[in-house]
Backbone as CSV, one residue per row, in Angstrom:
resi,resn,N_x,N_y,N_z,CA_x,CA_y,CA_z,C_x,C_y,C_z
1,UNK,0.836,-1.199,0.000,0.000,0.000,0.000,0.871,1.250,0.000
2,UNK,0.569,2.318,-1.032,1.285,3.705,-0.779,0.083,4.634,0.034
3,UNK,0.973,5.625,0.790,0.687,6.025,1.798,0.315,7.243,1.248
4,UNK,-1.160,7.846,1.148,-1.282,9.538,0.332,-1.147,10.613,1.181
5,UNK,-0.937,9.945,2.686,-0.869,11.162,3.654,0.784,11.967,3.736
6,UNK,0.301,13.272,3.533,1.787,14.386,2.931,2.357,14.280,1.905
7,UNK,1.579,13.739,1.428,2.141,13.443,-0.217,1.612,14.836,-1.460
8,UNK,2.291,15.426,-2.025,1.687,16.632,-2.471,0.545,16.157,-3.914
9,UNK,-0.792,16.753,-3.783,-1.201,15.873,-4.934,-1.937,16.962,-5.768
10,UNK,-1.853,16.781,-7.109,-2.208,18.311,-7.996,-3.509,17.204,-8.840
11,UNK,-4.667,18.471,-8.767,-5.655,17.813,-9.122,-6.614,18.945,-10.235
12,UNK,-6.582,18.810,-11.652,-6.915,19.081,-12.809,-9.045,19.086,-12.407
13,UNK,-9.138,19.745,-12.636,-10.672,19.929,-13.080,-11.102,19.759,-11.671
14,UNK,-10.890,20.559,-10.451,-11.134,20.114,-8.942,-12.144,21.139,-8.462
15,UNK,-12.993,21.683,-9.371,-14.038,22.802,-9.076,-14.864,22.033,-9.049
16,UNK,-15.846,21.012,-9.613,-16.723,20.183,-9.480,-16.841,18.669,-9.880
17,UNK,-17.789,17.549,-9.585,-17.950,16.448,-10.118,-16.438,15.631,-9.040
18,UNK,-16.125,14.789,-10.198,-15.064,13.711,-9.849,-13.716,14.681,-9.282
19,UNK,-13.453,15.934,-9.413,-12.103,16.515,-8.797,-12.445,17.306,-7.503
20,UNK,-13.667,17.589,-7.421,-14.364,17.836,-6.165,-14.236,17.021,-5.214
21,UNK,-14.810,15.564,-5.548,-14.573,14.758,-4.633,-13.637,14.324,-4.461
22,UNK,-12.471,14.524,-5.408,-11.050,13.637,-5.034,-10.613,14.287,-4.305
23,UNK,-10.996,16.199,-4.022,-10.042,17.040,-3.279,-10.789,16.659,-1.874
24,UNK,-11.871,16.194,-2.070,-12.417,16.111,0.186,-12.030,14.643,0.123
25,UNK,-11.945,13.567,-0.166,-11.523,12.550,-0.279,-9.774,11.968,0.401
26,UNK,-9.144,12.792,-0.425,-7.349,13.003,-0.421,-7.036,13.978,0.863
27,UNK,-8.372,15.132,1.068,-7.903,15.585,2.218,-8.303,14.741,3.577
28,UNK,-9.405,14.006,3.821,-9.438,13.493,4.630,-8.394,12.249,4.730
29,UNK,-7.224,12.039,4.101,-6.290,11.342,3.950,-5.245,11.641,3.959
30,UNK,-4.951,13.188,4.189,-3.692,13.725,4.534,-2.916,14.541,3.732
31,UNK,-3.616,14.296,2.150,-2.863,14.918,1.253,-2.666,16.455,1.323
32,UNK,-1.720,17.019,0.996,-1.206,18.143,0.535,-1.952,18.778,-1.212
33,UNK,-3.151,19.376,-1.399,-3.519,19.698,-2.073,-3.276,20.924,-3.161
34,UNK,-3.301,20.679,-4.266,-2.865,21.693,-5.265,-4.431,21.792,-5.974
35,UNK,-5.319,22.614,-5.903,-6.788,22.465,-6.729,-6.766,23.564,-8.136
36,UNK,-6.942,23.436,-9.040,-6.748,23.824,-10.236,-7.849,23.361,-11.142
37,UNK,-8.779,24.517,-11.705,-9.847,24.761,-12.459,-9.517,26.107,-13.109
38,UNK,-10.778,26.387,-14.062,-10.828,27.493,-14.323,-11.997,28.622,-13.589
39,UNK,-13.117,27.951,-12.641,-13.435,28.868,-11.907,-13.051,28.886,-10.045
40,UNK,-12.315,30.283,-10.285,-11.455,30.242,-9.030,-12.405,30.528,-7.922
41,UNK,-13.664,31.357,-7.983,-14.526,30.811,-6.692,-15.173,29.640,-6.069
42,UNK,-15.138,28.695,-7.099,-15.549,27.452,-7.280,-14.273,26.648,-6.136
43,UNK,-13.090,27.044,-6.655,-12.062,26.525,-6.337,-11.760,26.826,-4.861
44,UNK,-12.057,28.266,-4.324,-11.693,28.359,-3.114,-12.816,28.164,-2.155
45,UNK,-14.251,27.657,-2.655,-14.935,27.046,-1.556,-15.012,25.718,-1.666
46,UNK,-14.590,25.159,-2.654,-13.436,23.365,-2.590,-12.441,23.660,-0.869
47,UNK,-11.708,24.190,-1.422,-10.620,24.231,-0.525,-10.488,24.871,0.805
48,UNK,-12.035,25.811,0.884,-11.788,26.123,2.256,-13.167,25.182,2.964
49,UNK,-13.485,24.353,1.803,-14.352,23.051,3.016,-13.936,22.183,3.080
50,UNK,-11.780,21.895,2.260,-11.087,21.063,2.493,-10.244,21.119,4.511
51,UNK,-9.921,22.909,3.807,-9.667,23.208,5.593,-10.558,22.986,6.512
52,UNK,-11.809,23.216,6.228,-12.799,23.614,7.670,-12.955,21.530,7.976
53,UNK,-13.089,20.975,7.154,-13.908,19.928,7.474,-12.315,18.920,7.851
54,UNK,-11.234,19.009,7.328,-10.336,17.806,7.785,-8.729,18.595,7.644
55,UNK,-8.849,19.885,8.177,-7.923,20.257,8.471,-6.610,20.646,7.595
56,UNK,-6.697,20.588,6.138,-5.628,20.184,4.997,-5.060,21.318,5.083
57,UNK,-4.122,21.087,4.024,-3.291,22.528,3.597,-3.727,22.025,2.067
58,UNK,-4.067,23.420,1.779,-4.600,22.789,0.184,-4.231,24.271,-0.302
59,UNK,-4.182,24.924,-1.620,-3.780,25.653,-2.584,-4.398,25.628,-3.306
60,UNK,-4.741,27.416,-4.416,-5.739,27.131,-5.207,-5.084,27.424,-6.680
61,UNK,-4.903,27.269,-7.934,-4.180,27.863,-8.740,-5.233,27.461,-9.799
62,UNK,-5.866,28.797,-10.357,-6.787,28.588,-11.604,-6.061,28.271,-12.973
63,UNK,-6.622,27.644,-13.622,-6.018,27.048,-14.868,-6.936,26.981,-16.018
64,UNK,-6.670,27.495,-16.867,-7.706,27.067,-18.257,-6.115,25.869,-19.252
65,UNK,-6.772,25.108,-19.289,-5.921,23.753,-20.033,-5.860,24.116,-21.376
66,UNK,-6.523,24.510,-21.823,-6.455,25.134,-23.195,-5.317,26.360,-24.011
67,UNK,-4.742,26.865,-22.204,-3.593,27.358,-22.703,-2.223,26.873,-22.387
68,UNK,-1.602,26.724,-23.044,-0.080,25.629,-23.056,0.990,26.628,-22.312
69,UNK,0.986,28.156,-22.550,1.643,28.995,-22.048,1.530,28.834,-20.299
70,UNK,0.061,29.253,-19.779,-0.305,29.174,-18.683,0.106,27.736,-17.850
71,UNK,0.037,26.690,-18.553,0.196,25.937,-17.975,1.677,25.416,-17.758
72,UNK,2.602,26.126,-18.800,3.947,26.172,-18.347,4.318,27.293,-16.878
73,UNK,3.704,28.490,-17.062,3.451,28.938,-16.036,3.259,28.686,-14.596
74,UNK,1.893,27.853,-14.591,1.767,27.015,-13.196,2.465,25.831,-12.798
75,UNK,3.223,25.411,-13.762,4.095,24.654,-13.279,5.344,24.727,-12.709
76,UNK,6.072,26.264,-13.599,7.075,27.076,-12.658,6.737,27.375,-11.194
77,UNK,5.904,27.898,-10.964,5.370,28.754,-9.522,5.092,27.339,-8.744
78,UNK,4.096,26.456,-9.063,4.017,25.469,-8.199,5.564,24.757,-7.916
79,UNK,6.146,24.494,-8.458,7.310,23.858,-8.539,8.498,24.946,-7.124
80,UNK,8.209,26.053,-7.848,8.966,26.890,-6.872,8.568,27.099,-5.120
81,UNK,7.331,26.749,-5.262,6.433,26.668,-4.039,6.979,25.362,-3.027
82,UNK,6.258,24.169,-3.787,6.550,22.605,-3.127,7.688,22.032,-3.882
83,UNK,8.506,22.385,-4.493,9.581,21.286,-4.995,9.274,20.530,-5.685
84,UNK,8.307,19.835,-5.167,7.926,18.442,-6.345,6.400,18.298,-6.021
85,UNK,6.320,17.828,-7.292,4.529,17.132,-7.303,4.676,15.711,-7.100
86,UNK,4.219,14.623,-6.540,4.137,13.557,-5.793,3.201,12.425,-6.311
87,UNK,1.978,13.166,-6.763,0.777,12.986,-7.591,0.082,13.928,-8.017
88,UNK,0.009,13.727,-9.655,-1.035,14.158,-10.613,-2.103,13.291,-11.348
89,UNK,-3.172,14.333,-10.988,-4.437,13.649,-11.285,-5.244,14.683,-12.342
90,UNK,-4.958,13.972,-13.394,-5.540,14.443,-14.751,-6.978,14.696,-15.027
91,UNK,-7.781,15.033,-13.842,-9.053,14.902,-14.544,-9.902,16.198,-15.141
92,UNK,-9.177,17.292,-15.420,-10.026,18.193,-16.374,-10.636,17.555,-17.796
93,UNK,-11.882,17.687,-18.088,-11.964,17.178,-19.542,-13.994,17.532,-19.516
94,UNK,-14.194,18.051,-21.370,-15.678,17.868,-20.844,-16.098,16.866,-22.559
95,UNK,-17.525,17.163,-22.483,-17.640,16.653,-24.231,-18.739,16.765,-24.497
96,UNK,-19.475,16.289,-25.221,-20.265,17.260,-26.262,-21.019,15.866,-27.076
97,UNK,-22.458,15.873,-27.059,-23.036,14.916,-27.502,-24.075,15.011,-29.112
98,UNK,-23.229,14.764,-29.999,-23.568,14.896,-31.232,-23.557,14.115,-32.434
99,UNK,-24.299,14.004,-33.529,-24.143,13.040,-34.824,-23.060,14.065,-35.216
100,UNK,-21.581,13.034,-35.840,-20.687,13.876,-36.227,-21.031,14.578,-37.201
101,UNK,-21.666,14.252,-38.099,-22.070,14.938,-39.443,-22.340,16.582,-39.144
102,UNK,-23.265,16.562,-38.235,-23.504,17.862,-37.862,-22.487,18.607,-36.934
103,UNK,-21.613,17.789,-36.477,-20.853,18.368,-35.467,-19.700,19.668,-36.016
104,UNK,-19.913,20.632,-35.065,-18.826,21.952,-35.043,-17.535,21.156,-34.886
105,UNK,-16.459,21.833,-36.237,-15.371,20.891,-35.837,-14.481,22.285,-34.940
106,UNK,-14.968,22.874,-34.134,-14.227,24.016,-33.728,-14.669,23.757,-32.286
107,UNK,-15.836,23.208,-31.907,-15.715,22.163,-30.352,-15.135,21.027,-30.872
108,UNK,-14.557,20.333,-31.362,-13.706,18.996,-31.503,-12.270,19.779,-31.178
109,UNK,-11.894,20.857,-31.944,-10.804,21.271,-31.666,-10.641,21.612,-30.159
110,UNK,-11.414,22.403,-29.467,-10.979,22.734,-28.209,-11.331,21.859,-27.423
111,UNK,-12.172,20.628,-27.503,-12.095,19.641,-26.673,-11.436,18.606,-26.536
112,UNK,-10.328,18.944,-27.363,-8.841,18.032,-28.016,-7.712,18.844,-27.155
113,UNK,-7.754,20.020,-27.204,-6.839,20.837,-26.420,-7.347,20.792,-24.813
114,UNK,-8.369,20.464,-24.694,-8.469,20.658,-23.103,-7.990,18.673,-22.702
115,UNK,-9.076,18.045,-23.374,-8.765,16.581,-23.082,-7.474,15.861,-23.363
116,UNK,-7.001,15.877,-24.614,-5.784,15.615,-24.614,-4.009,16.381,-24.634
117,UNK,-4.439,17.577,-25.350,-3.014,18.271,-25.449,-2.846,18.850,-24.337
118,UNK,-3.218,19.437,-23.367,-3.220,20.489,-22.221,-2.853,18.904,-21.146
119,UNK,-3.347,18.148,-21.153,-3.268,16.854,-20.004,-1.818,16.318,-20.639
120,UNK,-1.535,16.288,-21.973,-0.285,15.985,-22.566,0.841,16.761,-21.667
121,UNK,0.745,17.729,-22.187,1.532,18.978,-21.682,1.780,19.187,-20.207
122,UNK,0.697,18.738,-19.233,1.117,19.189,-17.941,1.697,18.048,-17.469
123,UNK,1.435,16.923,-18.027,1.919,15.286,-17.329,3.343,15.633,-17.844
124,UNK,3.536,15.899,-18.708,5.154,16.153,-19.509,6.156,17.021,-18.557
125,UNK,5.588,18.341,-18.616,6.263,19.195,-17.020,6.668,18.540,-15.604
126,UNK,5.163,17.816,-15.287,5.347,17.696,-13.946,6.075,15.771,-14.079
127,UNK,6.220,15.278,-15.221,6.975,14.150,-15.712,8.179,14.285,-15.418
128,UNK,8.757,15.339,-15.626,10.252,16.054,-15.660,10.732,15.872,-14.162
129,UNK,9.727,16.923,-13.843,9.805,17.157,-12.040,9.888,15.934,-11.268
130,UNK,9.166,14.528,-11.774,9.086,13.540,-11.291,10.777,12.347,-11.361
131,UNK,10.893,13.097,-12.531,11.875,12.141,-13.005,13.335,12.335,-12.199
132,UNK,12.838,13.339,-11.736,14.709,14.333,-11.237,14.362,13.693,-10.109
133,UNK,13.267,12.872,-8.955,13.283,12.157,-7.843,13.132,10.890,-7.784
134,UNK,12.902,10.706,-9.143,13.100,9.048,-9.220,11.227,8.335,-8.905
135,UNK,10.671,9.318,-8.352,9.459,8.771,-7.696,8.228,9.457,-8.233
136,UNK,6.590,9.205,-8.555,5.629,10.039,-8.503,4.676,9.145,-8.701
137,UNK,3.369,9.268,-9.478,1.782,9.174,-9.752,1.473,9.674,-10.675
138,UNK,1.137,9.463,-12.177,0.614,10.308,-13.035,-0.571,9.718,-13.016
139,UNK,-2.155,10.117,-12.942,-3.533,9.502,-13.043,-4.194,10.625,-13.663
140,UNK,-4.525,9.676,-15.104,-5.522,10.046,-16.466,-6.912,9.640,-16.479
141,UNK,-7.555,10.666,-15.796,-9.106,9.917,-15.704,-9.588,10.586,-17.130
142,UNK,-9.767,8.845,-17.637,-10.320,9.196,-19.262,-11.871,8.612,-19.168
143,UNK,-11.871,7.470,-19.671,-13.654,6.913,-19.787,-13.404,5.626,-20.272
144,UNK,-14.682,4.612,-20.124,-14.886,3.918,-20.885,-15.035,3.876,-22.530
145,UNK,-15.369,4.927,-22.761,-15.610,5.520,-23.935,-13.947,5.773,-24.733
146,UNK,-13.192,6.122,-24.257,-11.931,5.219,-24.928,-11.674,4.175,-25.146
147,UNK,-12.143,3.402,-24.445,-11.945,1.883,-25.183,-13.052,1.539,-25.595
148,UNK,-14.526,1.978,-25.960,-15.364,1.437,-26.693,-16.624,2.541,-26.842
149,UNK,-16.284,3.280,-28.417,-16.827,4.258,-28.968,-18.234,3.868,-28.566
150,UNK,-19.511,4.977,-28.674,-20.721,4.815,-28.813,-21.613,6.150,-30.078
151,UNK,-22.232,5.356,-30.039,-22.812,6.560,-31.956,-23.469,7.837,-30.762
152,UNK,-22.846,8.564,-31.821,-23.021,10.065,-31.150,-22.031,10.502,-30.373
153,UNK,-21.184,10.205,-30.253,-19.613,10.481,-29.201,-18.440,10.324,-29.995
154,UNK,-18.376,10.360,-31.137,-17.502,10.137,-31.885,-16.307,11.516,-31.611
155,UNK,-16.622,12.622,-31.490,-15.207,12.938,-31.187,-14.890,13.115,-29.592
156,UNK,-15.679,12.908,-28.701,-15.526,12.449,-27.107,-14.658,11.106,-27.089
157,UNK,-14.729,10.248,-27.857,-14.458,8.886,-27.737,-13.126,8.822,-28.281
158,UNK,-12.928,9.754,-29.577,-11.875,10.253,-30.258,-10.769,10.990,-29.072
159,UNK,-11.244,11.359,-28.336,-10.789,12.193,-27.535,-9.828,11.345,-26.208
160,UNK,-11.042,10.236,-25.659,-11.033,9.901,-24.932,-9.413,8.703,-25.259
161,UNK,-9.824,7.956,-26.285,-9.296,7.299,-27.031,-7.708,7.549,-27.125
162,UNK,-7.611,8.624,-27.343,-5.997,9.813,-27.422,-5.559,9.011,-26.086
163,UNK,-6.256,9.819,-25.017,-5.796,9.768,-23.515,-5.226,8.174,-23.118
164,UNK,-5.990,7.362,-23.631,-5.924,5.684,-23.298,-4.615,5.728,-23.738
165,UNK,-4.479,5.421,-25.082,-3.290,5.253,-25.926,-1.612,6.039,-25.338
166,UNK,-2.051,7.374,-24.739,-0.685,8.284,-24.601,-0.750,7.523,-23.074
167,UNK,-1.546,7.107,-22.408,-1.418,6.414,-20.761,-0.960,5.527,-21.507
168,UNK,-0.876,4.218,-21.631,-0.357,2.523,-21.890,1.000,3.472,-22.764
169,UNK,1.654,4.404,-23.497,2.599,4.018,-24.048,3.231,5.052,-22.599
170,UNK,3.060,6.081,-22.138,3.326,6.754,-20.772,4.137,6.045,-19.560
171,UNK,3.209,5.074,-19.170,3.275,4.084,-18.399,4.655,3.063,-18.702
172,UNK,4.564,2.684,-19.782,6.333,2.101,-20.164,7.774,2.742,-20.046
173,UNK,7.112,4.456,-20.559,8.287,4.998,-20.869,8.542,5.349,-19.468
174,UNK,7.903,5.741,-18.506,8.577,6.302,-17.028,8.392,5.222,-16.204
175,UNK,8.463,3.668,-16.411,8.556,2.670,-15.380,10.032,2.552,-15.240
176,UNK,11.346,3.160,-15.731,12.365,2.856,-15.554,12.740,4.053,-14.322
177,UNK,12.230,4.814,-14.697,11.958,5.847,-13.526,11.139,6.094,-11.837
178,UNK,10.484,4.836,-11.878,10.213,4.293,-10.861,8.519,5.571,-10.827
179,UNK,8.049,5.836,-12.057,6.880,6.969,-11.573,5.769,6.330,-12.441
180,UNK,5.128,5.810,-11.960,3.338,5.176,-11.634,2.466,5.845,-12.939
181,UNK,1.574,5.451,-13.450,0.931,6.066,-14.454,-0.416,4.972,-14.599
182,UNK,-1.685,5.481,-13.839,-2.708,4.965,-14.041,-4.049,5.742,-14.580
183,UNK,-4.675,4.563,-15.036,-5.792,4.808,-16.110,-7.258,5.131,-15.567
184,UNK,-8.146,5.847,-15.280,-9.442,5.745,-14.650,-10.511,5.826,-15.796
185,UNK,-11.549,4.778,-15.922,-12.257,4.676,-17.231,-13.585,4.477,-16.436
186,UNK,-14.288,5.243,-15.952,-15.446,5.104,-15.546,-16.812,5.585,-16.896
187,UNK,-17.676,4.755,-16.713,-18.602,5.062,-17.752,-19.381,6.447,-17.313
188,UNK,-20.508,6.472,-17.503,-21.488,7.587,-17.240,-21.630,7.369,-15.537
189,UNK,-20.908,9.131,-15.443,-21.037,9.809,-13.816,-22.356,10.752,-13.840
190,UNK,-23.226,10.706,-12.829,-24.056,11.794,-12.007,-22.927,12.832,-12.142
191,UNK,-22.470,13.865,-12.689,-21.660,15.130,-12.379,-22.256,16.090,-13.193
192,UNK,-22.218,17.616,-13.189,-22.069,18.157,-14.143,-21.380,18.448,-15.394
193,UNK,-20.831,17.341,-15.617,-20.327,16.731,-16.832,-21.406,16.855,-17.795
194,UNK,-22.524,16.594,-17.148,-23.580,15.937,-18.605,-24.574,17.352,-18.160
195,UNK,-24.359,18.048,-17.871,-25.312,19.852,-18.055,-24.555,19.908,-19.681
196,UNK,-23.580,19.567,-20.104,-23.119,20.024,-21.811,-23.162,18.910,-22.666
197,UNK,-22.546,17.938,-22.087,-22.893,16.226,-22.481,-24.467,16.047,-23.035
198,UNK,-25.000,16.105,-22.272,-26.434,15.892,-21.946,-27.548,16.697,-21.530
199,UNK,-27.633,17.951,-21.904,-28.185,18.867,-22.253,-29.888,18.699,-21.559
200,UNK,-30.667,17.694,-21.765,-31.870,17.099,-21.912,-31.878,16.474,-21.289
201,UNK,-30.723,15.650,-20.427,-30.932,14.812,-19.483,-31.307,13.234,-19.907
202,UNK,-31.753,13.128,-20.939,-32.504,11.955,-21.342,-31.517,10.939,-21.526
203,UNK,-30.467,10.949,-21.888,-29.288,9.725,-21.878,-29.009,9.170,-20.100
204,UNK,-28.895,10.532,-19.698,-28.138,9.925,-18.186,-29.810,9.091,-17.945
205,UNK,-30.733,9.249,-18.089,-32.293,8.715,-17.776,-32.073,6.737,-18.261
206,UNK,-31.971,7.371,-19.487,-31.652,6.103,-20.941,-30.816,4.970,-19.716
207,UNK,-29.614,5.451,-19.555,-28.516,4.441,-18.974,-28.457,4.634,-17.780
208,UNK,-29.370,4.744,-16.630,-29.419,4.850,-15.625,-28.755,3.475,-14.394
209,UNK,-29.240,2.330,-15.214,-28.578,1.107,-14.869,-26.940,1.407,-14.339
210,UNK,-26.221,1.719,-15.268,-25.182,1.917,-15.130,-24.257,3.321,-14.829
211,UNK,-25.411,3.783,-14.275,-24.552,5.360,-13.671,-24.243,5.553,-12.756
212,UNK,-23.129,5.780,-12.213,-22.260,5.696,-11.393,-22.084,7.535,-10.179
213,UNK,-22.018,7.380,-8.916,-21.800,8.306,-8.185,-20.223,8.777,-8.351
214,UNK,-19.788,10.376,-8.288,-18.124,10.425,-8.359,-17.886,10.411,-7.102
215,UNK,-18.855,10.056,-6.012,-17.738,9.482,-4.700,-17.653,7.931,-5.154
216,UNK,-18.414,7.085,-5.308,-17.994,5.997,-5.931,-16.780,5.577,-6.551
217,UNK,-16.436,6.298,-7.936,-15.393,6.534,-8.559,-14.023,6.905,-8.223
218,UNK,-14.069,8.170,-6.956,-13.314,8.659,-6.098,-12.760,7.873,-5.125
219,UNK,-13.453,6.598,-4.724,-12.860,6.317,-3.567,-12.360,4.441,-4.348
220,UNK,-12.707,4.019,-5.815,-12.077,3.228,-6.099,-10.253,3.891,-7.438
221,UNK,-10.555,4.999,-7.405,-9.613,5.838,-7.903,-8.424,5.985,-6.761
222,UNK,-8.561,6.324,-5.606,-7.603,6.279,-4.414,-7.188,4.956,-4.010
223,UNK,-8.229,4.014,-4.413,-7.675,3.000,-3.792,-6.620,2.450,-5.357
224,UNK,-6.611,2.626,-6.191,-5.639,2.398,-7.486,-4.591,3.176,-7.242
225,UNK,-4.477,4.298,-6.647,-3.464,4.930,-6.035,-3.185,4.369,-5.029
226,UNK,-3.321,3.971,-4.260,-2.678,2.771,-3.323,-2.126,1.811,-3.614
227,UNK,-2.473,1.168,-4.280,-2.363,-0.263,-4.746,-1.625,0.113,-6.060
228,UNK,-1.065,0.904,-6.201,-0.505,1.312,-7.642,-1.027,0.262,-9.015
229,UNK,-2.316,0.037,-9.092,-3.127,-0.710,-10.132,-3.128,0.465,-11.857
230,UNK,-2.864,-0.455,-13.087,-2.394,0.309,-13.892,-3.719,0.715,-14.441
231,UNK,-4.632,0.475,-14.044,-6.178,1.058,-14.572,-7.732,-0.087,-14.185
232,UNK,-8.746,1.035,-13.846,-9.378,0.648,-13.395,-10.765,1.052,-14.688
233,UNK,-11.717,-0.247,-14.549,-12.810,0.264,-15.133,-14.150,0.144,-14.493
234,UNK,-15.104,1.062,-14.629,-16.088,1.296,-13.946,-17.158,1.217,-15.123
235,UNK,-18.591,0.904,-14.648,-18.869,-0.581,-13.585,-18.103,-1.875,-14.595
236,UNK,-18.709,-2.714,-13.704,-18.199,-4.009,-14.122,-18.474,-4.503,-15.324
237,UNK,-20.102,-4.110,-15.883,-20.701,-4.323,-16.974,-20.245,-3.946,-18.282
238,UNK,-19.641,-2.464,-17.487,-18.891,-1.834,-18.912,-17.707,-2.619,-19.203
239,UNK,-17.274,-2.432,-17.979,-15.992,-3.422,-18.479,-15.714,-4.515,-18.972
240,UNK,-16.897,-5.374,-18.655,-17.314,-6.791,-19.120,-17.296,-6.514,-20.839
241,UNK,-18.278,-5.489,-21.039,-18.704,-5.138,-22.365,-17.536,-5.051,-23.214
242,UNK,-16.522,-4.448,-22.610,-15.261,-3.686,-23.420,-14.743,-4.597,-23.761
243,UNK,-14.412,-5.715,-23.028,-13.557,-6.867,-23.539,-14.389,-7.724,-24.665
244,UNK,-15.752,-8.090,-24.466,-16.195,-8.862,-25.533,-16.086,-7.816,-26.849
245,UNK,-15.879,-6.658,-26.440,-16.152,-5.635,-27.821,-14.842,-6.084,-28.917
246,UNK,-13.882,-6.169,-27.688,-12.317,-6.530,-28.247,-12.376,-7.968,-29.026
247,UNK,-12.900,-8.908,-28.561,-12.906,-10.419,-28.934,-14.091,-10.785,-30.172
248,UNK,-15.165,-10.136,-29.817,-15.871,-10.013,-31.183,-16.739,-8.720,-31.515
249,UNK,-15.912,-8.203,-32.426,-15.604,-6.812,-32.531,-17.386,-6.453,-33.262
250,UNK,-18.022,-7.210,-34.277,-19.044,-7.335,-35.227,-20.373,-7.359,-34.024
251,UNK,-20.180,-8.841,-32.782,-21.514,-8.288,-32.432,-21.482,-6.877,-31.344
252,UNK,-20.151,-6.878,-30.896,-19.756,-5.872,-30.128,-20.734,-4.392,-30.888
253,UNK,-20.376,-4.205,-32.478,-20.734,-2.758,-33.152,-22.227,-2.939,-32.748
254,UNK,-22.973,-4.236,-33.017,-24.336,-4.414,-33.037,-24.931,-4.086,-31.439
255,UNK,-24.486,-4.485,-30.646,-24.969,-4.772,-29.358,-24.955,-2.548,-28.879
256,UNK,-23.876,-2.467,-28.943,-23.912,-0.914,-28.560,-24.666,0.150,-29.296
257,UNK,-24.664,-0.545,-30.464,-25.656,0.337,-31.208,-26.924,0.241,-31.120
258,UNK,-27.506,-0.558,-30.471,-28.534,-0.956,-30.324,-28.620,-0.612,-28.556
259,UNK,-27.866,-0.943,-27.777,-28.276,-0.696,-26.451,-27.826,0.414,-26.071
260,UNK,-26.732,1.315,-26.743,-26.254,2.860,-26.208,-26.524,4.183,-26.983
261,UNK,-27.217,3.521,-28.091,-27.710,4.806,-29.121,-29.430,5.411,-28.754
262,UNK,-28.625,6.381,-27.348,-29.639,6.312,-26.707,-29.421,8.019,-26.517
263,UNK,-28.700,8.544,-27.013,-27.994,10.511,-27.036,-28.849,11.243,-27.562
């Protein structure tokens, strides 16, 4: 078991949903918090019901992922602050539920820069930082939906898909370095994720079976940080699903199209 108490941990998209809960979660566990969003009032009543309720030392540093400058930025100042980051937890990301045909390719673009290039970019910095101690945590909360597209998510999945692929080749290249790199693939969360996702509500309704709480998620996400596990998938069903998708790929297209073309 690794130990998260005083361990410094920087957490991407920590204004609401799944980074919300990882920041009261990690603090009731000791961590040393870094919270980083782009709305900073959001961010400092995260962090001052991280202090009031379990005592943390937590930090707030607003971030839009979309800019590569800024985020070289916050990585100087944080760096100059704590020395090292200990654990990073990738979970800024949003998406957008559409038949591609019709889809704006100018939200594909910026939901490419927030989901994958900006999460590229800061794992790369604070990769560096990791590497000069020999030790760290990189955690990419992507989706199920990287490993098994659904109609109408085609550039979410596209997206998602990126993230999978740059984790599994990630994960090789800094195991000589002794620094951790895990995968979080949870299907459909209760978050405000799906106020833009899901607009209408009627999908999260549709797949209700399988929708998942982000304390749920949160507290089998910490425990993969413990257990240094190279990825976890949420629920079981999905995950069940993902693998037959892999083994027979034909009824796999049939079965999802039929049971998830539900957007």
């Amino acid at each position: 078991m690794t130990s998260i108490k005083g361990k410094v941990v920087w957490i991407t998209g920590a204004s609401s949903g799944i980074g919300e809960e990882l920041a009261y979660q990690l603090a009731q566990k000791g961590a040393i918090l870094i919270l980083s969003a782009r709305r900073m009032e959001k961010l400092n009543q995260v962090r001052d019901r991280c202090r009031a309720e379990h005592n943390a030392q937590a930090v707030v540093y607003p971030l839009d992922m979309t800019d590569l400058e800024a985020i070289d930025e916050a990585v100087s100042y944080l760096l100059s602050k704590f020395s090292h980051i200990d654990i990073l937890i990738n979970n800024a990301g949003f998406g957008h539920t559409q038949s591609f045909l019709d889809y704006d390719i100018k939200k594909a673009e910026n939901m490419f820069q927030v989901n994958v290039l900006g999460l590229m970019y800061l794992s790369q910095l604070v990769g560096k930082n990791m590497r000069q101690f020999e030790k760290g945590h990189i955690v990419n909360v992507a989706s199920v939906a990287g490993k098994v597209a659904t109609p109408k998510s085609a550039v979410y999945s596209a997206s998602k898909f990126a993230v999978t692929g740059f984790t599994n080749a990630l994960r090789m290249e800094l195991k000589p370095h002794n620094i951790k790199v895990t995968a979080i693939n949870p299907g459909p969360v209760d978050t405000a994720f799906f106020d833009e996702f899901d607009p209408s509500g009627e999908y999260l309704d549709n797949v209700s079976s399988v929708v998942l709480t982000s304390e749920y998620v949160v507290n089998k996400t910490i425990r993969a940080i413990e257990t240094n596990k190279r990825e976890i998938n949420l629920p079981k069903r999905l995950a069940v699903g993902s693998k037959i998708h892999t083994i027979a790929p034909a009824f796999g297209d049939f079965f999802i199209r039929t049971a998830f073309n539900k957007k």
